[in-house]
N, C-alpha and C positions, 0 to 999 in steps of 0.2 A: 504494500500500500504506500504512495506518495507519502511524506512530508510534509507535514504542515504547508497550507499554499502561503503562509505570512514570510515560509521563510524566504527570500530571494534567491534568485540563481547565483547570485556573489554579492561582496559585499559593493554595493553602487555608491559613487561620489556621488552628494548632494543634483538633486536634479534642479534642471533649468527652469521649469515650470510644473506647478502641481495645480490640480483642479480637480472640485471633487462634484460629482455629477449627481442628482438624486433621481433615482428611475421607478420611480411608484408602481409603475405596472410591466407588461409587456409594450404595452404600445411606445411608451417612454423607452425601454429598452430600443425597439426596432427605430422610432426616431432619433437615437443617437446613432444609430447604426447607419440612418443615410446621414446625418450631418459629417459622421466619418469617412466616410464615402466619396462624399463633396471634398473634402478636408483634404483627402488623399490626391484626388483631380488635379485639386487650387495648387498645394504644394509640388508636384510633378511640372503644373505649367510653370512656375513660377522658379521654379529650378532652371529648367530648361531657358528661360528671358535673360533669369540675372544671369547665369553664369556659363549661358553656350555649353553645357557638358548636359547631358542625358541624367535623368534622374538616378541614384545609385543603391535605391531600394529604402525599402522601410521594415525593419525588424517589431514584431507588435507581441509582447510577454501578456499571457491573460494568466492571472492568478485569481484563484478564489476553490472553494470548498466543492462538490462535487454538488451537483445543480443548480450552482450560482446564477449561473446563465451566462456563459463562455460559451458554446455554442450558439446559443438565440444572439448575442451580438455578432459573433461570427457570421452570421444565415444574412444576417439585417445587411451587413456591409456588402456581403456577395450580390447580395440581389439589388442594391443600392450601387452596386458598381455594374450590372444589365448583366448578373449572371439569371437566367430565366428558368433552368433545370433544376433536381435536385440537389439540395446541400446537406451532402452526409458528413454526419462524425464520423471523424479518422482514428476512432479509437483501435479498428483493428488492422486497419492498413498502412497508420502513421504519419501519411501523409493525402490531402486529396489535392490535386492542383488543378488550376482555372486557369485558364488563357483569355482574358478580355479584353473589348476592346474602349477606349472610354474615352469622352474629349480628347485629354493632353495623350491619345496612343496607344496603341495596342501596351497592355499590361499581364505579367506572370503574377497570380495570387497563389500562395503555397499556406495549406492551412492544415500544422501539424498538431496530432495531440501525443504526447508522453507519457501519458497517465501510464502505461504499461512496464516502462522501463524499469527497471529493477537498480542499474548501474550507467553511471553516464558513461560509459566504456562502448554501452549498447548504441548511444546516438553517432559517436564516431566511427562505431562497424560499421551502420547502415549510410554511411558518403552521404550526408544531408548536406555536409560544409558547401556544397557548388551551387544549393539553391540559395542560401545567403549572400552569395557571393555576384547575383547576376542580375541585379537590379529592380529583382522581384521583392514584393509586398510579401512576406511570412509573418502569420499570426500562429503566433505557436501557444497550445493551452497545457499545462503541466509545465513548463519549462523548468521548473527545480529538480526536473527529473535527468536531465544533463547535467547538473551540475554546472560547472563555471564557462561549461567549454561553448555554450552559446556567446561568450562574451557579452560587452555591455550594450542594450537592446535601445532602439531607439525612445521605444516608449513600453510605457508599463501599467496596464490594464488591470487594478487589484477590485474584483465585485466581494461583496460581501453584506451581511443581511445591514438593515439599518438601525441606526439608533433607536431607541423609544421612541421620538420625536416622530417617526412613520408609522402610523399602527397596521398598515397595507400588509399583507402577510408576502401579498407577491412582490413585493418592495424589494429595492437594493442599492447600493451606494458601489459609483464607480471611482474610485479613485483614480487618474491618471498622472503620472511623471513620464517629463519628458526628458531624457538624458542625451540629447545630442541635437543639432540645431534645426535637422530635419524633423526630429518628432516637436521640435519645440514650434516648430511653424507649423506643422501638424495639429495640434493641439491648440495653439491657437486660434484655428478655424475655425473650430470644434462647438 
């Protein structure tokens, strides 16, 4: 069984940006999931304006307890980015990947879950490092299941139930940090 999801994949320098999202229901969930969507567009164009190089990916950690809802934000973004088919958990296959096409371009969305892994030894047998590395969107859910070798993720998606303050039972509070200047323009959109 995981790890506490509180614990992180390493220990993170202070982030650039923190914001904390309160998502009452589903619908709240799936509307943050297209303003992410949108977020992920804005930033791709907007990379591409200032600085003539091609966007260089977006790493996206989802922590949270086992039905948080890391998946239903996951489903929201994909289809919020014109994926139209189904969106399955990669619980048993590890990874599912999306080829889309969207405003700022054709986009690779790689959307892994960990929960399975036993030993981060296991994410470096399976050669995941090349989808990191190709300028694709990876939302990965369990990542404390690799341990440190995801290195440090652009942003970091922690759901968890909410204070007293929501009495919603389907409630949940999203935490995000941003740790690098792409999730932090990311997030700012948001």
């Amino acid at each position: 069984m995981p790890e506490s999801p509180s614990r992180t994949t390493q220990d993170l320098s202070a982030a650039l940006l923190e914001r904390r999202f309160e998502l009452r229901d589903e619908a709240a969930t799936l509307a943050f999931g297209e303003r992410f969507a949108r977020a992920i567009d804005a930033t791709r164009k907007h990379a591409s304006i200032a600085s003539s190089e091609r966007f260089h990916g977006l790493q996206v950690q989802l922590i949270g307890d086992l039905g948080a809802g890391k998946t239903t934000l996951v489903r929201a973004t994909l289809r919020a980015l014109g994926h139209v088919g189904r969106v399955k958990s990669p619980t048993y296959t590890l990874v599912e990947p999306y080829s889309l096409v969207i405003e700022s371009g054709p986009l690779d969305v790689y959307h892994f879950d960990l929960y399975r892994f036993a030993d981060p030894a296991e994410w470096a047998d399976a050669g995941f490092r090349e989808y990191f590395d190709a300028g694709a969107v990876c939302l990965v859910e369990w990542p404390q299941q690799a341990g440190g070798l995801l290195g440090v993720p652009d942003l970091v998606f922690a759901l968890s139930l909410p204070d007293e303050g929501i009495s919603n039972e389907e409630g949940r509070v999203l935490t995000a940090r941003a740790f690098s200047e792409t999730g932090k323009s990311c997030l700012e959109r948001c």
